[in-house]
N, C-alpha and C positions, 0 to 999 in steps of 0.2 A: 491114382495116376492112371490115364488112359493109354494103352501105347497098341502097337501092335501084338497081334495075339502070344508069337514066340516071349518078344520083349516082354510083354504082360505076364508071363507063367514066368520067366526068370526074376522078376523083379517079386511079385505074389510070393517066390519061395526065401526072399532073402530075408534075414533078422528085420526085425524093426527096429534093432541099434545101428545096423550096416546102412538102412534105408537112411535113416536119421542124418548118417555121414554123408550120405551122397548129397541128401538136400539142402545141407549145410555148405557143401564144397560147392553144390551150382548154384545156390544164393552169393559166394566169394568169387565163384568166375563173373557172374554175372555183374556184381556193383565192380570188379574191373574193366568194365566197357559200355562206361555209361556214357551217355552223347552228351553237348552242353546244357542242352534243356534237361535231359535224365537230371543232372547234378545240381540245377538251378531248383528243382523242381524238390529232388531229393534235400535240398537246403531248406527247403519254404519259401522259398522266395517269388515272386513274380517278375518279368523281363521288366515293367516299369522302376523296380525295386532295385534289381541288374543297373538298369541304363540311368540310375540316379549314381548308385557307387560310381560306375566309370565315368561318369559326366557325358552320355553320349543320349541321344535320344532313343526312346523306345523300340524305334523301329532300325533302327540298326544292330539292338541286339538282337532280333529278332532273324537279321542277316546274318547278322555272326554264328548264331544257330544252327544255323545251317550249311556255314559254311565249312570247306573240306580243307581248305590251306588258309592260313594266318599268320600272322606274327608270334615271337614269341611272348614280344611286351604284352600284344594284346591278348593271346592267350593268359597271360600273367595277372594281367589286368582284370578281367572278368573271374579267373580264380579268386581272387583276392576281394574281388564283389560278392562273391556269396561266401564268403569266410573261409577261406582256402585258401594252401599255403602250395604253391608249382614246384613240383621236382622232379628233373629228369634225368633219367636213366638211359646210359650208354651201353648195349649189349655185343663185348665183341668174341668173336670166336676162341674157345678154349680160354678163355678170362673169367674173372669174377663180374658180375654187372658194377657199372661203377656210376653212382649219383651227382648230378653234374647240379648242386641244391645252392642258386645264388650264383649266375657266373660273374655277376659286376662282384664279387668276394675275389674271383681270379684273377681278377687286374691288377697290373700293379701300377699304380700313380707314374702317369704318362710326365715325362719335361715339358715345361709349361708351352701349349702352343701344341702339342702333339694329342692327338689318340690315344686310349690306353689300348695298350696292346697284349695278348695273351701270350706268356713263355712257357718252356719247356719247364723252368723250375715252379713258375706258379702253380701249371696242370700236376705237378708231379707231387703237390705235398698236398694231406689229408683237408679235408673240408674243413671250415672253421666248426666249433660245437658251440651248437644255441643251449 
């Protein structure tokens, strides 16, 4: 590893199991901030491969790639095109993270004619287990 010279003698003196660790930890940061292409990509997959699962054309996945704000369906959508399961995570201060996995699970069966709508009891009890 090339770094700068300080960097370079501090890293040169540490174990080679310490090394081990770090390169392990920055391979785990790193596959958490993959882009959509990173993950298509990482899948095997090809954008024509992509835009056949979501039934869109090629080159809209190819937009979606790139883009910075989406849906959540359509982010859900294209998870679920390279064999990916979506789930999100709520971080609030001095809380546990809490995973929000499936929110049509938090609905609860709207009276006919209405919306489902999300309550305080549905949010409040534990996720369903797959």
């Amino acid at each position: 590893m090339t770094k700068g010279p300080n960097l370079q003698k501090i890293w040169d003196e540490l174990s080679e199991e310490r090394r081990q660790k770090i390169r392990a930890r920055s391979e785990e940061l790193e596959a958490e901030y993959l882009t959509l292409q990173e993950l298509r990509k990482a899948a095997g997959l090809t954008q024509a491969s992509v835009s056949e699962g979501m039934n869109m054309p090629q080159s809209n996945v190819s937009r979606l790639e790139k883009s910075a704000d989406m849906l959540l369906s359509t982010l859900r959508g294209y998870v679920e095109a390279v064999g990916g399961k979506l789930n999100l995570t709520v971080e609030l201060p001095d809380k546990p993270p809490i995973n929000l996995t499936g929110l049509g699970d938090l609905m609860e069966e709207p009276p006919a004619g209405n919306d489902p709508v999300l309550t305080h009891e549905t949010l409040s009890q534990p996720p369903p287990q797959n």
